[in-house]
Legacy VTK file of the C-alpha trace (Angstrom):
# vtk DataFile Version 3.0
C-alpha trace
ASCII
DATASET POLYDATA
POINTS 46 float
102.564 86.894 103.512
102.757 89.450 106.116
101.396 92.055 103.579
98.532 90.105 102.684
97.833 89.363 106.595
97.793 93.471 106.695
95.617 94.157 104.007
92.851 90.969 105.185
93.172 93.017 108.979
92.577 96.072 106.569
89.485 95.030 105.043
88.018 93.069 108.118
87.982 96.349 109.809
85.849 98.281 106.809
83.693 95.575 105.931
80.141 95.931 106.852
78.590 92.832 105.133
79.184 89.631 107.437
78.959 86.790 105.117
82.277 88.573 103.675
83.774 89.080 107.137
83.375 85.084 107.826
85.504 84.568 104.557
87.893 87.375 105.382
88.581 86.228 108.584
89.069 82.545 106.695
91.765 83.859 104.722
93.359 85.974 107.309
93.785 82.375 109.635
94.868 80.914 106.459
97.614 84.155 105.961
99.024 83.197 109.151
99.399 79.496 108.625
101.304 79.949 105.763
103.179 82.600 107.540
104.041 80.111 110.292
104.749 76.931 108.113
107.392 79.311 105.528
109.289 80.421 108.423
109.903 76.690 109.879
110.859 76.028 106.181
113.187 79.080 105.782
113.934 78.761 109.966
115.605 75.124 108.543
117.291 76.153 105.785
119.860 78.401 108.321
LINES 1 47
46 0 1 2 3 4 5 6 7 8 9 10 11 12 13 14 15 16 17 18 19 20 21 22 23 24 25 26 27 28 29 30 31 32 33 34 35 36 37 38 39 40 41 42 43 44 45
């Protein structure tokens, strides 16, 4: 997850065209939900 968080930050800072930007910006909140919701899983596990 964090990797693909990186590399959506990566892009949304070359990206010119905006209608791309709006979905790269979509998946990069989406990155970080998942992000957030594995570590409470994993956080529960311990």
């Amino acid at each position: 997850m964090r990797e693909s968080n990186f590399w959506m930050k990566v892009l949304s800072g070359v990206n010119e065209d905006n209608l791309l930007k709006n979905e790269i910006e979509k998946l990069i909140i989406e990155s970080e939900e998942l992000k957030k919701i594995l570590g409470s899983i994993v956080s529960k596990l311990d």
